[in-house]
C-alpha positions as CSV (number, residue, x, y, z in Angstrom):
1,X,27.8,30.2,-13.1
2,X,29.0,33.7,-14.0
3,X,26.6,36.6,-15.2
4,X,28.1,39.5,-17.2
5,X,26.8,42.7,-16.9
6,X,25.5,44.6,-20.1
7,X,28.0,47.1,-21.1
8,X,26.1,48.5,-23.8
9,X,23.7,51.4,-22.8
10,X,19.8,50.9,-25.2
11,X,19.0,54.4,-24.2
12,X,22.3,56.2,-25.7
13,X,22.0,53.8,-28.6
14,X,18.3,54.7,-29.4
15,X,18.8,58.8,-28.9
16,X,21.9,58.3,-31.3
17,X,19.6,57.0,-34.2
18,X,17.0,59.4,-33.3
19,X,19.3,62.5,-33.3
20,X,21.1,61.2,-36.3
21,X,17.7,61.1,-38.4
22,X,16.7,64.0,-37.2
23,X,19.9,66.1,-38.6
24,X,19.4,64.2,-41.7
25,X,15.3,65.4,-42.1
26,X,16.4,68.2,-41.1
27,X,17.2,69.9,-44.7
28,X,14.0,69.1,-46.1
29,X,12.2,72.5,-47.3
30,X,8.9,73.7,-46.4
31,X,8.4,73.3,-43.2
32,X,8.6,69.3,-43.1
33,X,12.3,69.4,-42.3
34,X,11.4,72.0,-39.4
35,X,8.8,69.3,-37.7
36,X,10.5,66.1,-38.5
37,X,14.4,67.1,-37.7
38,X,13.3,69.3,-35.0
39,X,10.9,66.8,-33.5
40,X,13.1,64.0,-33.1
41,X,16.0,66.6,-31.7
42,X,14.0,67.0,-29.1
43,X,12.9,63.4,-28.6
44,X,16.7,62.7,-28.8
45,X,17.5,65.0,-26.1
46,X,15.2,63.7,-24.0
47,X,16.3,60.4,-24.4
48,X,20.0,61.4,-24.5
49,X,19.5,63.4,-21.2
50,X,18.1,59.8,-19.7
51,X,21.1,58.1,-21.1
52,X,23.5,60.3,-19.4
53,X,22.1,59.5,-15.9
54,X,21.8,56.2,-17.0
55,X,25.4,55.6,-17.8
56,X,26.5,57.7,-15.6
57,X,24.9,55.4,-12.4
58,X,27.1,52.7,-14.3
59,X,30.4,54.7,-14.2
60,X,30.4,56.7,-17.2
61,X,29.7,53.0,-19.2
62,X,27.9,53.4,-22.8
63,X,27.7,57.1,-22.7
64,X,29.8,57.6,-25.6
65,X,26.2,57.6,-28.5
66,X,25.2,60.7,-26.3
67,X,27.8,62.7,-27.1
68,X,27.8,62.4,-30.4
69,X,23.7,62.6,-30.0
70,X,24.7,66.3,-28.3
71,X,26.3,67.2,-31.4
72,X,23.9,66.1,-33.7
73,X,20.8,68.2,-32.0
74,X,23.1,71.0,-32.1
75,X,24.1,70.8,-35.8
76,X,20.3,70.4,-36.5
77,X,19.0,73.2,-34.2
78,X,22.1,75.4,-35.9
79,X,21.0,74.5,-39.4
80,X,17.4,74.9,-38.5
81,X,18.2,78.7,-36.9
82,X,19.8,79.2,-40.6
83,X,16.7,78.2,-42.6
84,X,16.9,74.7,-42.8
85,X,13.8,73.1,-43.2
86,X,12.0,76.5,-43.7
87,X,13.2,77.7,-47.1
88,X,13.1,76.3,-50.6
């Protein structure tokens, strides 16, 4: 009986969807966009961080989602430093 190991990574995976709905809460005015897209940006790079070692212990397997987590915490940190979520 062969076993085949799991090439997909959960973590990377779940910071992608994270990150991905915080850059998309993100734009929501007063505030609310500010805690929600800024919140999970921060949970997603938390995760995304845990990821990386993750798939980095398997041989830089499944780290692909945390890359493009990377870029979406820093398109919603920039559009957060330009107002977004804070103004109308």
């Amino acid at each position: 009986m062969t076993t085949t190991a799991r090439r997909a990574n959960p973590t990377a995976w779940i910071a992608f969807w994270i990150g991905l709905a915080g850059l998309l809460l993100m734009p929501i005015p007063l505030f609310i966009g500010l805690i929600l897209g800024g919140g999970l940006s921060i949970v997603a790079a938390i995760l995304g961080v845990i990821a990386l070692l993750k798939g980095l212990a398997r041989g830089g397997k499944g780290i692909a989602p945390v890359v493009f987590t990377a870029i979406f915490i820093a398109l919603t940190w920039g559009g957060i430093s330009i107002g977004g979520g804070v103004l109308w």
